[in-house]
Each structure stands twice: as structure tokens, then as C-alpha cells.
VOVEXTOR-542356 format. One record per atom (N, C-alpha, C): z, x, y; residue in one letter. Coordinates in steps of 0.02 Angstrom, whole numbers, plus 50000, padded with zeros to 5 digits. Layout:
<sites>
ZXYA/...
</sites>
This chain:
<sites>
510925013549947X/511055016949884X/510845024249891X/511405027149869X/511095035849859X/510835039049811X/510455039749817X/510135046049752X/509775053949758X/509775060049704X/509255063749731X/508515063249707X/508385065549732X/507495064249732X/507185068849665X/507415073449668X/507675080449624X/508165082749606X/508545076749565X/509235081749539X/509215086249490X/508655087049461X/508575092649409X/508615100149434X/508525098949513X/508685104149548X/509395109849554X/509815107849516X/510725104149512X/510685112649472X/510155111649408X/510265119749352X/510145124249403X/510065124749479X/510205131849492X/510835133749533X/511365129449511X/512055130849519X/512285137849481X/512065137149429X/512445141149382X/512185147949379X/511575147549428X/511305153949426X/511805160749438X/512135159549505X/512485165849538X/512925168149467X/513495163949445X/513715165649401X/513415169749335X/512885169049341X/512385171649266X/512185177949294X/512065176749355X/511975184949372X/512405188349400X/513175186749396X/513635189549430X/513945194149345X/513825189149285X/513885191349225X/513475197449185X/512905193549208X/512345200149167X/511765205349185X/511975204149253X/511595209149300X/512005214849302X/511465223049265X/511855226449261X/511915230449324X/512745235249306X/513065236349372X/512535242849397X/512395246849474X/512205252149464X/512595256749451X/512045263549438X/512745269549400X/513045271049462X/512855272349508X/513325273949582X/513815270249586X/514095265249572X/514655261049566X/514855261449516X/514805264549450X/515125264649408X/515445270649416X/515125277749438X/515505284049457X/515935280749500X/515885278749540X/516515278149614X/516995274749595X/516955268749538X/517605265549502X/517875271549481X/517515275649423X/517705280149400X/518365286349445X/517965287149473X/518235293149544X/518815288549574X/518815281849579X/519435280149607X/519975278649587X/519875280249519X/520525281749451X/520935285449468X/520525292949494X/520735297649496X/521355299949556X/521885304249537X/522485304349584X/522225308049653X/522675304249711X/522415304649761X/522875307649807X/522735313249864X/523425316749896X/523425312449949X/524195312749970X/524125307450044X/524445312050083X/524455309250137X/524815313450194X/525385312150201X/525735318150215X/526585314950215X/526805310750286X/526505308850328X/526695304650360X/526055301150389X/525835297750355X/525145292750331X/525335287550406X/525845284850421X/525795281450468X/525765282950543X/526065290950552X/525835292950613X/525255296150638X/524905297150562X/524205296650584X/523655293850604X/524005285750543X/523595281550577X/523775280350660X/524205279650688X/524555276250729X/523925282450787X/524025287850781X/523675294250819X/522895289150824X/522475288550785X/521925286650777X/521655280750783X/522015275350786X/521935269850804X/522115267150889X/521765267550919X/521885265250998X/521725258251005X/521505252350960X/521375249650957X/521345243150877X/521745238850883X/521925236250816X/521305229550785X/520885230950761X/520255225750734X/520545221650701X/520235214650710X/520515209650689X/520345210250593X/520795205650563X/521005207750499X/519995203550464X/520025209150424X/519295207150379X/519425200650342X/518815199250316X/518945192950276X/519255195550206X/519445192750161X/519585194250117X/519145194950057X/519105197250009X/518435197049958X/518325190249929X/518865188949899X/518955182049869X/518555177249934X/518715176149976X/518475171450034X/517685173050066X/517675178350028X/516785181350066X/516325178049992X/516745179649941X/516305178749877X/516355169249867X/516855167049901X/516975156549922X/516435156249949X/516405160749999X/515745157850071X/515055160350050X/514975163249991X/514405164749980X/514175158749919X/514665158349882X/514405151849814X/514285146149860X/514605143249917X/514585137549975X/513795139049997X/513705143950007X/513075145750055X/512455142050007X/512355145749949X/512095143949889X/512065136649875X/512865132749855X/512885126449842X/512365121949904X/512615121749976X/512265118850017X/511385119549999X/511145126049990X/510475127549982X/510175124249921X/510545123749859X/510385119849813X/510195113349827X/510935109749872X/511045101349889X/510345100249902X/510245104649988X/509555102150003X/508815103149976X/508785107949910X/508275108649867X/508275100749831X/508745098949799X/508865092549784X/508705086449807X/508505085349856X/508135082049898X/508675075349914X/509305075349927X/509565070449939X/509275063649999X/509355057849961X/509085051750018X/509445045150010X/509375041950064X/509795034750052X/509275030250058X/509055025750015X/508745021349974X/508985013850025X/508575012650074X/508645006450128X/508334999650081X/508804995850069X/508334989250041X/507844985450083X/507274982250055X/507064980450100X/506764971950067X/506754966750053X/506614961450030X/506064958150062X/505374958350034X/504964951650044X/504884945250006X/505054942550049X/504844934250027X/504274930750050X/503954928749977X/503394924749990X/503344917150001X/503164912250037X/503264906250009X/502794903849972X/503044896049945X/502494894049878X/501984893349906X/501584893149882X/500664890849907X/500154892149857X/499554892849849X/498984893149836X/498704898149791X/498164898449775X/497804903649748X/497034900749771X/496684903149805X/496084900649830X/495434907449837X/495174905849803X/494444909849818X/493894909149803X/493564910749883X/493114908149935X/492294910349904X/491864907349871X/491174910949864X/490634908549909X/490364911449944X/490144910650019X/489304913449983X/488774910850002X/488264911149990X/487844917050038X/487674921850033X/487344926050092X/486704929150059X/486374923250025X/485644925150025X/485204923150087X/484534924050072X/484054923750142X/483954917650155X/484224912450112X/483894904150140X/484544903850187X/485164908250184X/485674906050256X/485424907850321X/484954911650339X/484614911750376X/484184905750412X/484134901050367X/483864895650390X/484044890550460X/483824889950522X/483874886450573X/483784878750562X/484284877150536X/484134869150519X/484844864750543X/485414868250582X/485764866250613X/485674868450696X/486114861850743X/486114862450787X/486824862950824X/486894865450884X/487524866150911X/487414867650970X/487724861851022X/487664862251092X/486794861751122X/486484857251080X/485844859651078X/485514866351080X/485824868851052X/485594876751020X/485554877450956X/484774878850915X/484594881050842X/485144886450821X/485684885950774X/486114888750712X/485744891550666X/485794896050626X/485774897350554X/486194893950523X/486024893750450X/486684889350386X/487274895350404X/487124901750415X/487764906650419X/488134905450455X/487804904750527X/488474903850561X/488924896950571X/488534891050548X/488764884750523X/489644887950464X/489294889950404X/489554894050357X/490574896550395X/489964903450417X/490604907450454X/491234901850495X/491004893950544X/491514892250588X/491834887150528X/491454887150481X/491994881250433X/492224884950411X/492184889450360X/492604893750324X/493194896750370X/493014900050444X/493664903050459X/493974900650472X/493924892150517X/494524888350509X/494894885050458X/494584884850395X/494804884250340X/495414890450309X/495174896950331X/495644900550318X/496134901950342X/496134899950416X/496534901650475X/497264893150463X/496964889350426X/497224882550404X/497584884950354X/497634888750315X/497954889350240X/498484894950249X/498894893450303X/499624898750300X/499954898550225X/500064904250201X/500744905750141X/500134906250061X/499504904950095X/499114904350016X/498914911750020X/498724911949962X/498304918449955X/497484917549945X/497094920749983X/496464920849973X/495964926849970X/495684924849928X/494864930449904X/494554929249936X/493784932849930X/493184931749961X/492584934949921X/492164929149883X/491534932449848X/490924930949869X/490624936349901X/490084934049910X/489374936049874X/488794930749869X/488304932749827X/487474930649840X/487154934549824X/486444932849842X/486174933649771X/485664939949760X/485424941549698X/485924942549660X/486634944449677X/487214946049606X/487524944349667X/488254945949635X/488944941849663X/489354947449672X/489854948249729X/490274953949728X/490964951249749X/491414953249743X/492144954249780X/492184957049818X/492204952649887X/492184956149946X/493144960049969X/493564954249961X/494224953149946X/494554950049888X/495064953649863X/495434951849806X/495994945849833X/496344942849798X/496584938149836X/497144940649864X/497294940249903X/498004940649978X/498104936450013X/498724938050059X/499084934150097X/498634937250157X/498324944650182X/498234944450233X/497524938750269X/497704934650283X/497264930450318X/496504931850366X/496954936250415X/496354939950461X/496064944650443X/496254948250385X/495854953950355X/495244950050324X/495284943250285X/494964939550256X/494334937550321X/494594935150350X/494064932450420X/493714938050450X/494244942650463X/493734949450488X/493134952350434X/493014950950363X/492654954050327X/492184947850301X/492474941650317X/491774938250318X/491374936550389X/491914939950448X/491104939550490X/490894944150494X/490694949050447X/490414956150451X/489984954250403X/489984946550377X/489304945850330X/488804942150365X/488194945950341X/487644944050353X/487014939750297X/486464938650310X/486294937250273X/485744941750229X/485654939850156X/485474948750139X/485514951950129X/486284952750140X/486704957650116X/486814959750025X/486634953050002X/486804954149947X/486124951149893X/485694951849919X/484904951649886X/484684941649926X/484234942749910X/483664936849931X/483854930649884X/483884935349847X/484224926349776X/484794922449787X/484904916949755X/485544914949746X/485664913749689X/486344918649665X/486574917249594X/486984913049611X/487024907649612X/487784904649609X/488124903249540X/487854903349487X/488494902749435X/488644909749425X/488544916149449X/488664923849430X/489454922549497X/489344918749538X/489714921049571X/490304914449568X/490044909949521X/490634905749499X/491144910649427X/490794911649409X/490834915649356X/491424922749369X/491244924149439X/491664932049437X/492204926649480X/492264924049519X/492734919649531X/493254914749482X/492844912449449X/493484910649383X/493854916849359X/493384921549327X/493914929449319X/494364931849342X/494184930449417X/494754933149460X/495514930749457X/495144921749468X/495844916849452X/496224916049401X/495784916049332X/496234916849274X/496694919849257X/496824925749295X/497604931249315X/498014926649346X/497844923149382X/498484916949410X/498754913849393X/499404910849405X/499564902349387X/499384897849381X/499384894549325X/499134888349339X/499394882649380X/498814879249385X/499034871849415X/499074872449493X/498804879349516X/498714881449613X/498234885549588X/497624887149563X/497154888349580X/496354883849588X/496174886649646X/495564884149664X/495104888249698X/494464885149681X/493754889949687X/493424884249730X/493014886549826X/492814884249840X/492304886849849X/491734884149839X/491004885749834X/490774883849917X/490304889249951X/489934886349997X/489144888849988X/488634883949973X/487844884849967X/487514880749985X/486874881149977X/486444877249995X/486254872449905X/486524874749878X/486414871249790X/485784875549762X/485434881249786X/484744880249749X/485034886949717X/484784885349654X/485114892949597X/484524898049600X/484364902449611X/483664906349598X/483834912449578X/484284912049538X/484564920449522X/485164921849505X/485344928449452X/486084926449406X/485934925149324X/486254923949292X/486074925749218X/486724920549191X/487184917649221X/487514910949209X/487284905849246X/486944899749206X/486704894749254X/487534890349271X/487534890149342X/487824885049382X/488454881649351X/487984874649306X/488444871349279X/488814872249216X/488404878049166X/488894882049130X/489754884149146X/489524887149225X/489924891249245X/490614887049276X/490534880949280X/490854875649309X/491274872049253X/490734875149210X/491304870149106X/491974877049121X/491524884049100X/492084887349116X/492664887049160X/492654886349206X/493144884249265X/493504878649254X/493254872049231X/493714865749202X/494044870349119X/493674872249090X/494074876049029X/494964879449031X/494664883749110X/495284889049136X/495644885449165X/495624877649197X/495984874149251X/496094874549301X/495264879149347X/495484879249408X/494854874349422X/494884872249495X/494734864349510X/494154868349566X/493594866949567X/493004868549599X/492824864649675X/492984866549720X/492744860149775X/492174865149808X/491624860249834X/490974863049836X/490804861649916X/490384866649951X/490574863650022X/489644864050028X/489324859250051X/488444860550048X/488244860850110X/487904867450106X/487674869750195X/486934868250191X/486494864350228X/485924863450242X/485614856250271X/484984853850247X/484724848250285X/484174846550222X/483994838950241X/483664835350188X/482794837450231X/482814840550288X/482144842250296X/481524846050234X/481124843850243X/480444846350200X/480334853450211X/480144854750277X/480064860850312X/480574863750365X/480814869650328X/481414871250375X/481284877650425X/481364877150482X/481244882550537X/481864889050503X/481584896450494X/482004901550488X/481644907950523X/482254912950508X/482234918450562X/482074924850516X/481304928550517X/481174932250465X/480804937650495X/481204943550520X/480874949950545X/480714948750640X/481404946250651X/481644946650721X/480894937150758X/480784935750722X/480254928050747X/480484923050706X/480244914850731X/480644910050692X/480014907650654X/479954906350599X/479284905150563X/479524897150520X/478944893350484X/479244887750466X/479014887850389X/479584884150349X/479384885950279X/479604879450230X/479384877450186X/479394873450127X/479884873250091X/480004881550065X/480344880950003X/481144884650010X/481484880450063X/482234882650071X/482344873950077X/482344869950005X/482764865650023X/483474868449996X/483814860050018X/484434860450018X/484594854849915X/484894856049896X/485094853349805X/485714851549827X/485764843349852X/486304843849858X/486754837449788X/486144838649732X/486354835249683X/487014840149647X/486464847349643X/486724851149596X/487504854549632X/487724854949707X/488444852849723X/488904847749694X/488494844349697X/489094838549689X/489174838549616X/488584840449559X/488974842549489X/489294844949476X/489264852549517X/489784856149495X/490354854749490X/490564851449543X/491334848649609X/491434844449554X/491304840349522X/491154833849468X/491454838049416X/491134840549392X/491224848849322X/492044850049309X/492144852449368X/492794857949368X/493304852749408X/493084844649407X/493854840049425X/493974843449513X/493314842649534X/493554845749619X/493124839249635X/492784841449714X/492574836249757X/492154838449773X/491544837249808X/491024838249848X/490944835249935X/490924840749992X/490714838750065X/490394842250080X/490084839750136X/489604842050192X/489804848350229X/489724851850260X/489784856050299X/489704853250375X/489344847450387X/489124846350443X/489664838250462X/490024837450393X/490544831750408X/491054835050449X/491294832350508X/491814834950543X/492464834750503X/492564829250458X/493114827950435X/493324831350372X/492694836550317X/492594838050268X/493394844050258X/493544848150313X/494094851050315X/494694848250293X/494674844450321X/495374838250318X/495294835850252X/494774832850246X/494864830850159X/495234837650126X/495044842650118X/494824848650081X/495734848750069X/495734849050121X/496584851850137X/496954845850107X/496904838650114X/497474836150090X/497034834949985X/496484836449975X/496514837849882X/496814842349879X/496794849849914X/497154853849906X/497854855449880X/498264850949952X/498764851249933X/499054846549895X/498614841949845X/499224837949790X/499054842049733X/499014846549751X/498904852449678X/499464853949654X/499944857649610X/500384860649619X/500384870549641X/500934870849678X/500854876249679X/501394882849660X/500814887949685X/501284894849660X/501954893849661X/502554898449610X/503144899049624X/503024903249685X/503614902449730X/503874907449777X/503814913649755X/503724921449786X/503724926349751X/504494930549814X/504784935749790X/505174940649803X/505134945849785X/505084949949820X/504984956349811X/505544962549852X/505784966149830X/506344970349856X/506024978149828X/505984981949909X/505744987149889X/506384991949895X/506395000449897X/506865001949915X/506475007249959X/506645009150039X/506305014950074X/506965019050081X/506575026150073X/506975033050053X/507055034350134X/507715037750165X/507935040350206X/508015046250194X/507785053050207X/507905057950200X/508585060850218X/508995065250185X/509705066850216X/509725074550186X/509305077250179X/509335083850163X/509485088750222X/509385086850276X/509445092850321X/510325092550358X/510825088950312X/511375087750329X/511565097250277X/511315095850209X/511775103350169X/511225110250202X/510765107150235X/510495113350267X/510605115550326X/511055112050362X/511325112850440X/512015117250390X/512315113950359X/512875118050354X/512815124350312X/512155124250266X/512135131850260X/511835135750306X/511335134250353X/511375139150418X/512145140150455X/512625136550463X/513445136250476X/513505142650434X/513645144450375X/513855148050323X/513565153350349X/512765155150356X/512435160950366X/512515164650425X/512985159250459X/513115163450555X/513845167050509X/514175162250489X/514695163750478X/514775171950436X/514245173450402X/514225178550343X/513815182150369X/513485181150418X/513115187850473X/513685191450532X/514155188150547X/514645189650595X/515105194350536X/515175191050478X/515635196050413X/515215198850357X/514725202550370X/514535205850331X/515055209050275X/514895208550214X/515285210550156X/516005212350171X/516365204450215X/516945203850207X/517305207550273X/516965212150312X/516885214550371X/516765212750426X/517215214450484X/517025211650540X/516515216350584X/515645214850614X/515415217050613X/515375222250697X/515445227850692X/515575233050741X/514915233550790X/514905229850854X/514435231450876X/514455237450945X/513925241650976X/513745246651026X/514225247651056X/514555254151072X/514985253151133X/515635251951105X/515935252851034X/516475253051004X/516885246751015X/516525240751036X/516815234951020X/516655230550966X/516925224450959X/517025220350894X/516645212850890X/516205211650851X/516005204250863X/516505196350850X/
</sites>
């Protein structure tokens, strides 16, 4: 499709004409009209003089009419490309149906806690955390997903999207701490329903990953979970930790042992209960697989389409041909063919 970018540019067509009208003449041209009124003697044989004086016959001038064509042309072209002419490339994205999912990931200081193992090597709950979640995300082609994470308050790390790896790349850049020592979890159920309530219904879902213990936030938990069954998005709760008394953690580069990081894994499974979701383990191998097939008897998003249009620039087509014009009207100066050194002709 063609369009200009600036066709308002178009009113300085009419310029030349306005000043060909009311630009006044100088008086030196008005005497010489004058003076060329006046009767004029010729020579009585006008042609054998020229014929004496001319050794050489110059090709015929332009005509006025055709100098004053090539000058409104010159102009028109200069306008075109002020105008910003472009061709408008379609371009169509298609989405397919899927999801609305976002992720609230716990990154207070009890994820720090060494109470998982792997390969017989002591884990933190984080990085437990980090390998379920990214294959969880890396599992959910065509959905769109957020990312909130929260300690003492709750933030939006990501709004929800399709880009997948942008999502994974910015939650392993979380640490623990990052977002205060506490855990609010209903502040960050809370900004998570907000988010989703802009969605469709009947494909959104909020998955929680914590250890259950609330210590911070100003919406308790299961409040925040009525809200979420209210809005109709479905809560599934994923619980990172261990039924140990005393849990080994990592506090100022040494591993020290402590009491009070249990794991609540009552107050998970209410929530999940609350908001018509489910409750798993983190440490169930199979907890993914569940996740994914509640998931998908959800209904989901319509398909989306989107058609953009990208601009092709085509302006330097009326500006090639008014540089054309300007060779052309430098070689004929005012209708003249121009006399160069040495008594020859350009």
C-alpha cells in the first residue's frame, strides 16, 4: 500500500505560482519592457551581417515556455520527496491459542536454605526453585508468561509474554534477597491476580512457588486466594523445602544451622484448595507432569493476529530525478545554452 508520510507537504505546490503573481517586478525590468516598446533601426541588410559574424551556428536555446516546464518539474519532484513518499509492506503475526500463566517465585532468605540434595551435593531451595520452574517454562510453548517475584514486598519481574527465554534468563539472575528477608506471599498473590484480571477468562493461572511460611505483606495468604477464586483464575502451588526441625543454610559466605526456616506445607495446599488449583512437591519428579496435564483441561486463549504495516522509504526516487532536472537547468541556464572558455559550447 502507498501512502505519504507528509502529504500536508503537497501546499507547497502552489507556492511558485503565488510568487510568480505577487512578487513585485524590479524597476530595471520594468524600464527595459518599457525601452523595448520603443522603435528600433535595423540594418538594411540584417542578414549579411549576421551571416559576416557568425562563423559558427549554436545549437538552438531552450525555449522559455520549456525552461519555465523544467523549473515547476524541478520544484514538483522537490516537493514529492519533502512528502515523504513510502510503501507500507504487510506484515501478519499469528499467535496460537494457549495460556495466561504467572509465575510467583519466592526469593526471600529462607531460599537459601540447604535442605535439598543433588548428586550428593547440598542445594539451596533456589536452585531446586530455578531447575523446576525453567523446565516448566521451557514446557509451555504458545502460552504467555509473567514472573513475580517476592520477599519483604512483591514485584513484577516480567509482564506476561510469549518470549520464553527472556522469562528464564531473568529468573536466573534471581537471587536470594533480592527482594527483602520476608515472605509476603499473599502481596505477591495479590499483584499477580491484578495482573491476570486484564485477561481472558477460563486460561488464566497463577503458580505459586514457596516454602508456605507468610512473614510479611499486608494481604494475608488465604485472603488473597478468595480473591483469585472471585476473579477465576485457578492457583496451583508448588512447596519448596523439608519437614526437618533444623535446617542447614548459607549466611555471609559459611553454612550455619537454624530452627526457624520451616517448611508450611499446610498453608500450600490451602491456598491450591482456595483458588480450585492443586498442590505438589517440588521434590516429586512427576509434580511437572501433573501441573501440565491440570493445566491443559483449562480452556484457552483465543488465537491472536496481528498485521502490522512496515514503511519502505521511496523518496529518493523524486529526488534522483530532481537532481536529473538540476544538471539539466545548469547546462541551460535561463533557457541558454551555456558558453564555456575557449569560445566553445556545452
Amino acid at each position: 500500500m502507498f501512502e505519504f508520510h507528509w502529504p500536508w507537504m503537497a501546499l507547497l505546490l502552489i507556492l511558485p505560482p503565488l510568487v510568480k503573481r505577487f512578487w513585485p517586478r524590479p524597476q530595471s525590468e520594468q524600464h527595459e519592457s518599457v525601452e523595448g516598446m520603443q522603435t528600433t533601426l535595423l540594418h538594411p541588410s540584417l542578414s549579411h551581417l549576421q551571416d559576416a559574424f557568425n562563423t559558427r551556428k549554436p545549437r538552438q536555446p531552450l525555449s522559455a515556455r520549456l525552461y519555465g516546464w523544467l523549473l515547476y518539474l524541478l520544484w514538483l519532484a522537490l516537493v514529492l520527496a519533502l512528502m515523504r513518499p513510502q510503501w507500507l509492506e504487510p506484515y501478519t503475526e499469528n499467535r496460537t491459542a494457549g495460556y495466561d500463566l504467572m509465575l510467583a517465585v519466592d526469593a526471600s532468605h529462607s531460599m537459601n536454605a540447604l535442605d535439598f540434595t543433588l548428586d550428593e551435593e547440598q542445594v539451596s531451595r533456589m536452585q531446586v526453585v530455578k531447575g523446576v520452574v525453567a523446565k516448566f517454562i521451557e514446557g509451555r510453548q504458545g502460552d504467555r508468561i509473567g514472573l513475580v517475584i517476592f520477599g519483604s514486598r512483591a514485584y513484577v519481574l516480567s509482564p506476561l509474554t510469549y518470549d520464553r527465554k527472556a522469562v528464564n534468563s531473568l529468573l536466573s539472575e534471581v537471587i536470594p534477597r533480592i527482594a527483602g528477608d520476608g515472605t509476603a506471599i499473599g502481596d505477591a498473590l495479590g499483584l499477580g491476580v491484578k495482573k491476570l484480571r486484564e485477561r481472558p477468562e477460563g486460561s488464566r493461572v497463577l503458580l505459586l512457588i514457596a516454602d508456605g511460611e507468610n512473614t510479611a505483606g499486608t494481604i494475608p495468604p488465604l485472603k488473597a486466594a478468595q480473591l483469585a477464586a472471585e476473579e477465576g483464575i485457578r492457583i496451583y502451588s508448588i512447596g519448596v523445602g523439608s519437614d526437618k526441625k533444623r535446617v542447614p543454610i548459607m549466611e555471609n559466605g559459611r553454612i550455619i544451622t537454624r530452627d526457624d526456616l520451616g517448611f508450611n506445607e499446610e498453608v500450600m495446599r490451602e491456598i491450591a484448595e482456595t483458588a480450585d488449583g492443586a498442590y505438589f512437591r517440588a521434590t516429586d519428579t512427576e509434580a511437572l507432569e501433573k501441573i501440565y496435564q491440570h493445566i491443559d483441561e483449562l480452556e484457552k486463549t483465543e488465537a491472536e493476529s496481528r498485521t502490522v504495516f512496515i514503511p519502505q522509504p521511496l523518496y529518493y526516487w523524486p529526488l534522483m530525478v530532481a537532481l536529473l532536472l538540476l544538471l539539466i537547468l545548469g547546462i541551460y541556464p535561463e533557457g541558454k545554452q551555456r558558453r564555456l572558455r575557449g569560445g566553445g559550447y556545452a
